[in-house]
C-alpha positions as a Markdown table, in Angstrom:
| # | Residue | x | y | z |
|---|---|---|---|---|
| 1 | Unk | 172.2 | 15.9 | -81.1 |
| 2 | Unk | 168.9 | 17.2 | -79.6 |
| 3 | Unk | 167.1 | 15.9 | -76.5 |
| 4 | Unk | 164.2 | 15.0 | -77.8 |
| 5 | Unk | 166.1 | 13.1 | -80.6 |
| 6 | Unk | 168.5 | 11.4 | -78.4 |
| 7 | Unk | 165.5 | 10.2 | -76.2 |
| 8 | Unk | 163.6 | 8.5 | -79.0 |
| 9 | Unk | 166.6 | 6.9 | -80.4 |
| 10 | Unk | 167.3 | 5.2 | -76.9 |
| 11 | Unk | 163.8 | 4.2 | -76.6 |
| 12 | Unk | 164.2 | 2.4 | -80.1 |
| 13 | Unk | 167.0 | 0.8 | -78.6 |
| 14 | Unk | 165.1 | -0.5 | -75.7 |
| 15 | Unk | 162.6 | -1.9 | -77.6 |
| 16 | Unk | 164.2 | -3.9 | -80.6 |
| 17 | Unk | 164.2 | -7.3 | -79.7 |
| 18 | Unk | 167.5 | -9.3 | -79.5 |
| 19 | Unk | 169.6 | -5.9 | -79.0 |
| 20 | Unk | 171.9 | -5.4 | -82.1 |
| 21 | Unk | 173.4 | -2.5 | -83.5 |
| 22 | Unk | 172.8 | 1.0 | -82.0 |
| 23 | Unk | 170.1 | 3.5 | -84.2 |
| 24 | Unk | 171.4 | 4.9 | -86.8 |
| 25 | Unk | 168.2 | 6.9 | -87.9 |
| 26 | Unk | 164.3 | 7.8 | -86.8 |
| 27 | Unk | 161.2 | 9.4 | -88.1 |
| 28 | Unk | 158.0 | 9.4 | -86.4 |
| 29 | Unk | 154.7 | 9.2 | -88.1 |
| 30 | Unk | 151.4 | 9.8 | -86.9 |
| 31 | Unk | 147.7 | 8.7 | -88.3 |
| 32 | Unk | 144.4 | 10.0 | -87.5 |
| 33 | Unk | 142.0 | 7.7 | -85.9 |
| 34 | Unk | 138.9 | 6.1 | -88.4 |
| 35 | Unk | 136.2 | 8.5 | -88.2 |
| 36 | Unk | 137.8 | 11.1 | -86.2 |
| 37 | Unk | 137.3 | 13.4 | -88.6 |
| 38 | Unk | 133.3 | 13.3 | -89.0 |
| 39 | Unk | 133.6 | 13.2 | -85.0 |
| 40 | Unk | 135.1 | 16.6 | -84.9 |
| 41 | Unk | 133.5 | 18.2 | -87.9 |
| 42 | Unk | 130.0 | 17.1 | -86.4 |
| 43 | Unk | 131.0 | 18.1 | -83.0 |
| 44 | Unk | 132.0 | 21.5 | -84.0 |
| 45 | Unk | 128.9 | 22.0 | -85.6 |
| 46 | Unk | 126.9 | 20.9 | -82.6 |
| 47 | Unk | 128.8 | 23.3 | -80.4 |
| 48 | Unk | 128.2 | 26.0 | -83.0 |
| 49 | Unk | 124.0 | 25.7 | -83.1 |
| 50 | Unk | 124.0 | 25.2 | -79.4 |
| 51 | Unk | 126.0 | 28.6 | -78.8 |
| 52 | Unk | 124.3 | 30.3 | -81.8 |
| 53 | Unk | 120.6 | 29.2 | -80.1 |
| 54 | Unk | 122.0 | 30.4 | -77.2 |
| 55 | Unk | 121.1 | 27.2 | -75.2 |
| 56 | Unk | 124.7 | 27.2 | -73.3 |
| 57 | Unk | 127.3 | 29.2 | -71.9 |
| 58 | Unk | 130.7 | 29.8 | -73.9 |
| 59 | Unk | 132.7 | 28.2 | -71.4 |
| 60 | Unk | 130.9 | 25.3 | -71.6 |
| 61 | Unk | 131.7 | 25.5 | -75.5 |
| 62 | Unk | 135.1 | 25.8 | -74.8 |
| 63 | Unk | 135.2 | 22.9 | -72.2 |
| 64 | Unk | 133.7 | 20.7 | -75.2 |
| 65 | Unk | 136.7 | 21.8 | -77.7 |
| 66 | Unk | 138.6 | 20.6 | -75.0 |
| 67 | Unk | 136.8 | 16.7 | -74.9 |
| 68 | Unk | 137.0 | 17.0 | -79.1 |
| 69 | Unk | 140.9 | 17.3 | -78.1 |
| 70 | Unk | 141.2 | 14.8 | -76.1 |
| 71 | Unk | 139.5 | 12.6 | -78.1 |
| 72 | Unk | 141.9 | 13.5 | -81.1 |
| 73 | Unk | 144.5 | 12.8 | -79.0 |
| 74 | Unk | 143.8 | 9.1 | -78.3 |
| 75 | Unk | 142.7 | 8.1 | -81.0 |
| 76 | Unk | 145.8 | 8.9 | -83.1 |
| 77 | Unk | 148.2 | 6.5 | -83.8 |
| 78 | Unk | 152.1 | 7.0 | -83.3 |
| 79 | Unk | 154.5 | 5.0 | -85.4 |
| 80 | Unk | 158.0 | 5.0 | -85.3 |
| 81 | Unk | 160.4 | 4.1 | -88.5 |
| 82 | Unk | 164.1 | 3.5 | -87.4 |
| 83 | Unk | 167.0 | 2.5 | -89.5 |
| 84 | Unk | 169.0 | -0.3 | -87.5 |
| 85 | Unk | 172.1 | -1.3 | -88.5 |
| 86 | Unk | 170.8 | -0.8 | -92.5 |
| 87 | Unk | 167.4 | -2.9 | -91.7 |
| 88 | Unk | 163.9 | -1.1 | -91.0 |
| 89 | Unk | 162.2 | -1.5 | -88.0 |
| 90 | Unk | 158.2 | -0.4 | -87.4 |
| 91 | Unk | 157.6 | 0.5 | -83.8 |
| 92 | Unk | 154.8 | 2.1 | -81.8 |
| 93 | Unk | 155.1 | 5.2 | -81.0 |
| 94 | Unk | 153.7 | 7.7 | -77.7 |
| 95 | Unk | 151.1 | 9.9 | -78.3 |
| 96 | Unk | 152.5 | 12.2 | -75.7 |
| 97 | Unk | 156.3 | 11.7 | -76.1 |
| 98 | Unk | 158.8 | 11.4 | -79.3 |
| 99 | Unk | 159.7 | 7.9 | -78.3 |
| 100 | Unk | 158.8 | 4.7 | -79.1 |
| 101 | Unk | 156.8 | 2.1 | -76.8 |
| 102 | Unk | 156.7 | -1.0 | -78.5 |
| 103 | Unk | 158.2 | -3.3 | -80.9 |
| 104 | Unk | 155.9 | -3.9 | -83.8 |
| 105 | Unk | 158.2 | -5.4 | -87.0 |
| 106 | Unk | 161.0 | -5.4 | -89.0 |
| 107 | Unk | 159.9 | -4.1 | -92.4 |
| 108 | Unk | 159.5 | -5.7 | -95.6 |
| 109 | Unk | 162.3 | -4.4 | -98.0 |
| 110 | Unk | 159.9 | -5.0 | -100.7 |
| 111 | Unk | 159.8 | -2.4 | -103.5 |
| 112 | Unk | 156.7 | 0.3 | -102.6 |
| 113 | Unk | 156.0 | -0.9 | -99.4 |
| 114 | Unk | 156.8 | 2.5 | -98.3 |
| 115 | Unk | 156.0 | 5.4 | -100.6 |
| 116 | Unk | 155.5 | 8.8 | -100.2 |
| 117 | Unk | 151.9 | 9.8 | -101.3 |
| 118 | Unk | 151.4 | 13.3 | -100.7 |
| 119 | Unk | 152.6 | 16.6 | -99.3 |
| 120 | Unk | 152.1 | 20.0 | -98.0 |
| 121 | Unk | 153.5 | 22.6 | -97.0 |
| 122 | Unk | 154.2 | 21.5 | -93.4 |
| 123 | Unk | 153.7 | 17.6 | -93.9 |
| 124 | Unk | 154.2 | 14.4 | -95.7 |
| 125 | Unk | 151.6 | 11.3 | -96.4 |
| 126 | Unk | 153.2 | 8.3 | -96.6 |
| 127 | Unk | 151.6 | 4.7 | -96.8 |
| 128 | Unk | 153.5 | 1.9 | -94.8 |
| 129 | Unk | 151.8 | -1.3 | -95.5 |
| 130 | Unk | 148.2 | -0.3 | -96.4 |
| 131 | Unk | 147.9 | 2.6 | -94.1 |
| 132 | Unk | 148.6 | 6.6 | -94.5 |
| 133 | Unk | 150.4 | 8.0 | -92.1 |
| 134 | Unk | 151.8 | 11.6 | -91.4 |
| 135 | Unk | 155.1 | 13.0 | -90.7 |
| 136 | Unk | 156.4 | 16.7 | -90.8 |
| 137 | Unk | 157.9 | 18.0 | -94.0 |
| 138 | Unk | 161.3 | 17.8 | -92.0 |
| 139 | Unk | 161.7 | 14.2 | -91.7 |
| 140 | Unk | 161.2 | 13.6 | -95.7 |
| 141 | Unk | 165.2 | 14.2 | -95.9 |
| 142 | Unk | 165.6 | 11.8 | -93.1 |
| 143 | Unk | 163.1 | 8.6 | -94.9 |
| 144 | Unk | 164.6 | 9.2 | -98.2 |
| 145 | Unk | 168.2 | 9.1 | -96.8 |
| 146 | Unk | 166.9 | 5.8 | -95.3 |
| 147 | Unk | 165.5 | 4.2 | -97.8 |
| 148 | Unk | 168.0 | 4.7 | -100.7 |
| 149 | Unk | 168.1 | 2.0 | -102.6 |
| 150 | Unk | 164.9 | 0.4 | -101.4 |
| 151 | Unk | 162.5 | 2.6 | -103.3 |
| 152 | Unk | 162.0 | 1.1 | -106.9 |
């Protein structure tokens, strides 16, 4: 087992409440932050007519990529998806690190409350609840093995 996958499944372990059985499973979603989208589009295009009008220097450009960035960075929201002992659990995830932080809910074994929505080449859409979130095209195998017999 990888590092980085043996880390996140201990920190799901920390973090279920009550203990129980060990991890069997995990896949870790992210979502973009409302708005941060039309924040970086607009932000880019600021940088762009300020350069173009020549008004600033190009490291000072590049030192504005780097707040849009950061920005993206905290505004994204982690989620992790871990298969306990044949029950779901929903758990907050790092932005930094592939672990999770914080216990958020078991999930509701309700027919569609997680479906896959989309794909690309390199990711997967998937709502949980009534949010999207994102995951890489590598952890599809991992959700569907998961969730056998809970999709309808």
């Amino acid at each position: 087992m990888k590092v980085r996958r043996r880390v996140l499944l201990r920190s799901i372990d920390k973090h279920l409440p009550g203990g129980g059985p060990a991890t069997a499973g995990a896949v870790l979603f992210s979502a973009s932050g409302r708005g941060l989208l039309a924040a970086f589009v607009g932000g880019v295009a600021t940088f762009a007519a300020v350069t173009l009008a020549g008004l600033v220097e190009a490291t000072a450009v590049l030192a504005g990529f780097g707040v849009l960035l950061m920005v993206a960075a905290m505004t994204t929201d982690a989620r992790v998806v871990a298969d306990v002992g044949g029950r779901l659990a929903f758990l907050r995830g790092s932005r930094i690190r592939q672990a999770a932080v914080g216990f958020v809910e078991w999930i509701d074994e309700a027919p569609g409350y997680i479906e896959k929505t989309g794909s690309s080449f390199v990711s997967s859409q998937w709502r949980i609840g009534d949010r999207i979130y994102t995951a890489t095209k590598r952890a599809d195998k991992s959700l569907e093995e998961m969730l056998t017999g809970r999709l309808p």
